[in-house]
C-alpha positions in Angstrom: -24.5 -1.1 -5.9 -26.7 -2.2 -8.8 -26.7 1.3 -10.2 -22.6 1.5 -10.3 -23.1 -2.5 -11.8 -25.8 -0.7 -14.4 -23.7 2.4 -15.4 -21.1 -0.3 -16.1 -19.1 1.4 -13.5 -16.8 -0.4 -11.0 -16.9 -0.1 -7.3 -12.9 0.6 -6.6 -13.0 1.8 -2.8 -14.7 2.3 0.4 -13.7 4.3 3.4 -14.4 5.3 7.0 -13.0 6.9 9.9 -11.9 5.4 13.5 -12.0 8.1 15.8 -10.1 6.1 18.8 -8.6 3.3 17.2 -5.8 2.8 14.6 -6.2 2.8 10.9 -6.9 -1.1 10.7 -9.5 -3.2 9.8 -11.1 -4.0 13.2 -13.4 -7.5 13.7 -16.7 -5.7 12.5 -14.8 -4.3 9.5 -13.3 -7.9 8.7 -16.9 -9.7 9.0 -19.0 -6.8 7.0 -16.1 -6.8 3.9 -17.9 -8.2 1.4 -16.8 -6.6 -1.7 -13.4 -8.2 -2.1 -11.8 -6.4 -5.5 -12.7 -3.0 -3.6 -10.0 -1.2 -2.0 -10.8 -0.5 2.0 -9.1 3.0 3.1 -9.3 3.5 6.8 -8.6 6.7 8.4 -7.7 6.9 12.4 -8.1 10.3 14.1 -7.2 9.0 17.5 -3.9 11.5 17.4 -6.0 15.0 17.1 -2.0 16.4 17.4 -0.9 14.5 14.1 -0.2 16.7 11.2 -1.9 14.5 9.0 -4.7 11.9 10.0 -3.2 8.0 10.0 -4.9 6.6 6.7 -4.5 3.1 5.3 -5.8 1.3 2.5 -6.5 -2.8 2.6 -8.0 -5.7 0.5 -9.6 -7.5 2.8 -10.9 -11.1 1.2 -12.0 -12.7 3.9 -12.2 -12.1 7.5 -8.7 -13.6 8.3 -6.9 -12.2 4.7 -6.1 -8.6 5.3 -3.7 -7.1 2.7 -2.4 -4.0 3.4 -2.0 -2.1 -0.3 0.2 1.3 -1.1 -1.3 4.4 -1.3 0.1 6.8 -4.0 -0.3 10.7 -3.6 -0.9 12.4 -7.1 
């Protein structure tokens, strides 16, 4: 994070996968959010039938202030 903060560069997301559980941030991802102006983008591949895997993106300020923002396909 100091390098991206060196290069001048902004940190704008970070993702993960659940494998069992739905695209939302869970009690662990709530308590270790600590970059607040970074976008959280959770993808669940609990439905290994789905098409496409359930994905999600979130601001997540605190541990109780979860904001769910839009995703926009280019």
């Amino acid at each position: 994070f100091r390098s991206i903060e060196d290069a001048g560069e902004e940190l704008l997301a970070i993702y993960h996968s659940h494998p069992r559980s739905p695209a939302y941030p869970s009690p662990t991802d709530r308590r270790e959010a600590h970059w607040p102006n970074a976008a959280y983008l959770l993808v669940s591949l609990r439905d290994a039938r789905a098409a496409l895997p359930e994905m999600y993106a979130y601001r997540i300020t605190d541990r109780d202030a979860v904001r769910q923002i839009e995703l926009v396909a280019d």
